[in-house]
N, C-alpha and C positions, 0 to 999 in steps of 0.2 A: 669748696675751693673754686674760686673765679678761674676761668682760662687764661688767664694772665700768670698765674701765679705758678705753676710748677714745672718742675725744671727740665725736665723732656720728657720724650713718650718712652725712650729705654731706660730712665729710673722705675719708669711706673709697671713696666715688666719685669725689670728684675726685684721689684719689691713684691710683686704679688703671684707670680707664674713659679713654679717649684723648678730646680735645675736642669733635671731632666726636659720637663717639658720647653722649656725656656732656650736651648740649644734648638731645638726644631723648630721655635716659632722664630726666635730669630734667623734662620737659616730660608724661611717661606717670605719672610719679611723684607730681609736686608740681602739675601744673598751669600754666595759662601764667606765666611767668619775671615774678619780684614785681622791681621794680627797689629798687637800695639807697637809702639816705636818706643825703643827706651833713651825718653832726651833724660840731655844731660842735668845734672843734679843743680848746675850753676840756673841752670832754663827753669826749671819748674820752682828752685827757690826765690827766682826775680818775678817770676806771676805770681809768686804767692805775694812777695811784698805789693806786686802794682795791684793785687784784688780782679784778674783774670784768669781763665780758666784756660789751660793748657792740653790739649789732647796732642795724640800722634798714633795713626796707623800706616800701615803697610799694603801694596798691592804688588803681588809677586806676578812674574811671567815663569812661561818654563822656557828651563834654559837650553839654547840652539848649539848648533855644532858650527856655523858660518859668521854670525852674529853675535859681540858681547853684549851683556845686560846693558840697555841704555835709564840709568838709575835716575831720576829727577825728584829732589826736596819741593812740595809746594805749599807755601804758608796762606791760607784764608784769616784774615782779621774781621770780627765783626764787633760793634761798639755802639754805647748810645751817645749824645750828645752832652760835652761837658757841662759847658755854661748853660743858664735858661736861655731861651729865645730870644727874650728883649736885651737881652747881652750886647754889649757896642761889638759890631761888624768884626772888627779886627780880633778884638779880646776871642769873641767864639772861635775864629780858623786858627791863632795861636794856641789855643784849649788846648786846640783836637790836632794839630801837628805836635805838640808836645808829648799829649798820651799817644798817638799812632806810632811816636818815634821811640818810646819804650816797647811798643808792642814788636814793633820793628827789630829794635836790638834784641829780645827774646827770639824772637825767627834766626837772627843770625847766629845765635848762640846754639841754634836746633839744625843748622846747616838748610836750612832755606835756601834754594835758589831763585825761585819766584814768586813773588809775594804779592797778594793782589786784595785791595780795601773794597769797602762795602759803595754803592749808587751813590753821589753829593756825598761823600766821605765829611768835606768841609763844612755842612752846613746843617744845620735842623732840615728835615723835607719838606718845608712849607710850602709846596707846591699845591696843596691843598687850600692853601687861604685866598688863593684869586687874589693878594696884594701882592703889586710889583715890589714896592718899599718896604722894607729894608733889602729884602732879598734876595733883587736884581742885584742888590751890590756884592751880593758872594760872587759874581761870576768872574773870570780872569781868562787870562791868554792859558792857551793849551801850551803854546812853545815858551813863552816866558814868565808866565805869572809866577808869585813868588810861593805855591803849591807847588810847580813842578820843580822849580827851584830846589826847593826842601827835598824832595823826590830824587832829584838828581846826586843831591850829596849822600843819601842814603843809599843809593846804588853804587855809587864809586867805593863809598869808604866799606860796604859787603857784598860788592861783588855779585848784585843782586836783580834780578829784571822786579821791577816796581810798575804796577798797573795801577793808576791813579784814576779813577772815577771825577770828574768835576762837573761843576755848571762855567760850560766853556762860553769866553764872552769873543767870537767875532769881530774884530775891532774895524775892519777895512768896509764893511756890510753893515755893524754894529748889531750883529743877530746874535743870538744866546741859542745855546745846542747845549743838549745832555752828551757830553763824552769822556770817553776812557783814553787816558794819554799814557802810551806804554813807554818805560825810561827803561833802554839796555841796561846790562851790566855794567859795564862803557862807563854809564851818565849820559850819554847822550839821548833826546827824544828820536827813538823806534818812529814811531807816527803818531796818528792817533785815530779812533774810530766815534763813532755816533751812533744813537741807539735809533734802532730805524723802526719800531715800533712804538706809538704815544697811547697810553689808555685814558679812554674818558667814562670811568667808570666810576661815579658815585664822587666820592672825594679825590676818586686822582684822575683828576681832567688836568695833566698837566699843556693840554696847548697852548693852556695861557700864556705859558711861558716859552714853550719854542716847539717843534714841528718834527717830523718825521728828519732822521738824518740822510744825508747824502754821500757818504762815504761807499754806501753799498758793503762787501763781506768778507772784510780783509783780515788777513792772517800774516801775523808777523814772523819773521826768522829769528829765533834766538838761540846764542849759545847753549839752550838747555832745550829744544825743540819748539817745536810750531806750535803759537798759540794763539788765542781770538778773543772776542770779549762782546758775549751776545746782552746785552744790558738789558736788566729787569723785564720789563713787559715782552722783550721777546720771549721769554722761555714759552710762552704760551701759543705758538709760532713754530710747530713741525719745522716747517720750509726756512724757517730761520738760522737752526739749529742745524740742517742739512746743508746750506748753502757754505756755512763756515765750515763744513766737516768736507764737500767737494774741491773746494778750495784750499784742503789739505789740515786740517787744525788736527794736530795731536790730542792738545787740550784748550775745553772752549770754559771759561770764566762766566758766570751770571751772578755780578755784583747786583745786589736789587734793595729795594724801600718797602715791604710789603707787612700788611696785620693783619692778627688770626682772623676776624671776624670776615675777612675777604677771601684770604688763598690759602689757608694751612691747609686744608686738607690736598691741596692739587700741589704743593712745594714738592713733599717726600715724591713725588714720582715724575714730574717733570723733566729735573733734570736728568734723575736717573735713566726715563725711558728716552730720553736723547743720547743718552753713552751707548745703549743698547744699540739704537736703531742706527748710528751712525760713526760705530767702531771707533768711540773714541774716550777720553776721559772727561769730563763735566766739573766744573766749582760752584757747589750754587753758596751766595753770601748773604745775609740778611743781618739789616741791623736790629739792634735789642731796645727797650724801652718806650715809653708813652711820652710825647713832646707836644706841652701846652702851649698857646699862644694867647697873645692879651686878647684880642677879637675873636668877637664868633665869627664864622662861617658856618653858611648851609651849603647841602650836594645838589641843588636840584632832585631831592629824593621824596621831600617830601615831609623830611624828618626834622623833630626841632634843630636847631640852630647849638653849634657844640664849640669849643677850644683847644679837640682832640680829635684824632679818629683813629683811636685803639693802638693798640699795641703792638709793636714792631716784635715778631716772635723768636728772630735770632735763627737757632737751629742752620745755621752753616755745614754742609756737609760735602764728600766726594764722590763721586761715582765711578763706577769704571764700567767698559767693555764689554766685561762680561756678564754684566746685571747685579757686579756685589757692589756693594756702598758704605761708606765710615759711618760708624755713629755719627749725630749730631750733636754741636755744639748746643751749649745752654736754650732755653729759653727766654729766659732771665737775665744772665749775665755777659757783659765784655768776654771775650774770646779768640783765641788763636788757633786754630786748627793746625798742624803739620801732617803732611801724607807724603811717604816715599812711594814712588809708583816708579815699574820701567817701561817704559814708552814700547818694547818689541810687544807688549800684549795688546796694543793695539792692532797687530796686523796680523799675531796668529789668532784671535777671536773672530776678524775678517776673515781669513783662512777657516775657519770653522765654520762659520753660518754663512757667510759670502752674501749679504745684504747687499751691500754694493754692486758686485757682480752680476748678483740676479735682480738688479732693480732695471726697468721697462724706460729710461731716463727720457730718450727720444720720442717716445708714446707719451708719457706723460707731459713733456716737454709741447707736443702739440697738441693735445686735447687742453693743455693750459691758456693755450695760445687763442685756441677758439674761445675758449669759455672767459677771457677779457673783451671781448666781442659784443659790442649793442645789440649786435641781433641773433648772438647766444641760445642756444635750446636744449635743457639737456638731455644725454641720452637716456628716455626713457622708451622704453617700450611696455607698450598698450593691447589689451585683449582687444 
């Protein structure tokens, strides 16, 4: 069996591990047992007709004497790319608004409040080919293009905060940014943020195409609590993760573009050890499937000249707080995740371990300061 090919790593434990044992390992693995969501029957018969997969869990608080449950629906959508590649421009971002917007109305049908798509939602990743053409031309206005457009009516008509992932086209500058355009419930554009991290690792040298963002670590207000949206190559970014959770993020989103042969094994714990460390709740999203292109491209690696670079492994999942986490979605397959979480667990988990509380900020804060310094030493001590 290729690594491509099977459909998560919690199949391949509940096919081989016996019951008993199988509660314990998942409990050392994932944390304490998220229980499932029972959607509605209308929900999981229109994934079955669209040929996606449907999960739903749950992340409980205990309940206070001063405080009611602050309850939040959150849908992850992850997908591969409709059309082929060489697809005319338009046809491919009609595709994939058409299937996103079923995927969409299933979330609404699950009571979804916020709903947040996967890194270039609109486009193959072809950030990998070093050709501007065709695929400069996916990029569009964050406030007007006709993605957020689609974005906007999908929020009004369900009452829904929409995080849109794009390749944002700058027009006054004429510069192209990787960002997340967050639509209130409203319809109106929230703002929108920039992925302030670029990898030049192997195939994803995405600089060719745009540069470290300048937004810096914003966290939006919405009617369903505070959220962020630390975009793909951050997760790998402690300080990343931290800075959105200082600046208050309830729950921080990691829409990403990534394949096994690269990050599978650092995904499952990434995000999760960010929920931990920074009392908060984590989305990581990944898309699914292999995306060919007419041209080779090489990585500077070394290696022959390919029309691929592996497999996008999907596995979408939640984290919480407290160190427990949802299954993940497919490997394999299109996918909608749902998780109801109450937002009070984020500050009795802080209340319990006090990370926050006992973190050194100001220490840290100026040893940082030196160690940006040309003439930088660090503290090492010497026999």
């Amino acid at each position: 069996m290729s690594g491509s090919e099977f459909e998560s790593l919690e199949k391949i434990l509940e096919k081989h591990i016996p019951d008993q044992e199988l509660k314990e390992v998942k409990r050392i693995l994932f944390g304490k047992e998220t229980k499932k969501l029972v959607l509605p029957a209308c929900a999981v018969e229109a994934a079955l007709e669209g040929d996606f997969e449907l999960q739903g869990y749950m992340f409980e608080a205990s309940m206070e004497q001063l405080r009611t449950p602050r309850t939040v629906r959150v849908g992850l959508i992850q997908n591969r790319i409709v059309l082929p590649t060489d697809a005319p421009v338009l046809d491919q971002i009609t595709a994939l608004h058409k299937r996103i917007g079923e995927m969409v109305d299933v979330a609404a049908m699950c009571g979804v409040n916020i709903v947040c798509f996967q890194e270039a939602w609109t486009m193959p990743f072809a950030f990998c080919t070093r050709e501007k053409e065709p695929w400069t031309e996916f990029a569009e206005s964050a406030e007007e293009g006709y993605t957020t457009r689609f974005c906007q009516e999908l929020a009004k008509k369900y009452n829904m905060v929409v995080i849109s992932p794009i390749l944002e086209r700058e027009e006054v500058h004429n510069v192209l940014w990787n960002t997340a355009v967050v639509v209130s419930n409203s319809g109106s554009v929230l703002g929108k943020t920039r992925k302030n991290h670029i990898p030049r690792v192997g195939d994803f040298n995405e600089s060719t195409y745009y540069m470290e963002g300048n937004t810096g670590h914003k966290v939006f207000q919405t009617q369903f609590g505070r959220i962020a949206v630390n975009i793909c190559y951050g997760r790998h970014h402690p300080l990343n993760w931290f800075m959105y959770s200082m600046n208050g993020a309830e729950i921080i989103f990691n829409p990403s573009a990534t394949v096994g042969g690269l990050s599978e094994p650092m995904w499952s714990i990434e995000a999760r050890n960010a929920a931990i460390a920074n009392h908060c709740f984590t989305c990581g999203i990944n898309r699914v499937g292999t995306e060919h292109f007419n041209n080779e491209f090489t990585s500077g690696d070394g290696k022959k000249a390919h029309q691929d670079f592996g497999y996008f492994y999907g596995s979408s999942y939640v984290a919480a707080p407290d160190g427990s986490r949802s299954p993940g979605l497919s490997r394999t397959r299109d996918g909608l995740l749902v998780t109801e979480m109450d937002l009070n667990l984020t500050r009795q988990i802080s209340d319990k371990w006090s990370f926050k509380m006992t973190g050194r900020y100001a220490e840290y804060a100026e040893e940082l300061t030196r160690a940006t310094k040309q003439d930088f030493k660090p503290n090492i001590i010497k026999e």
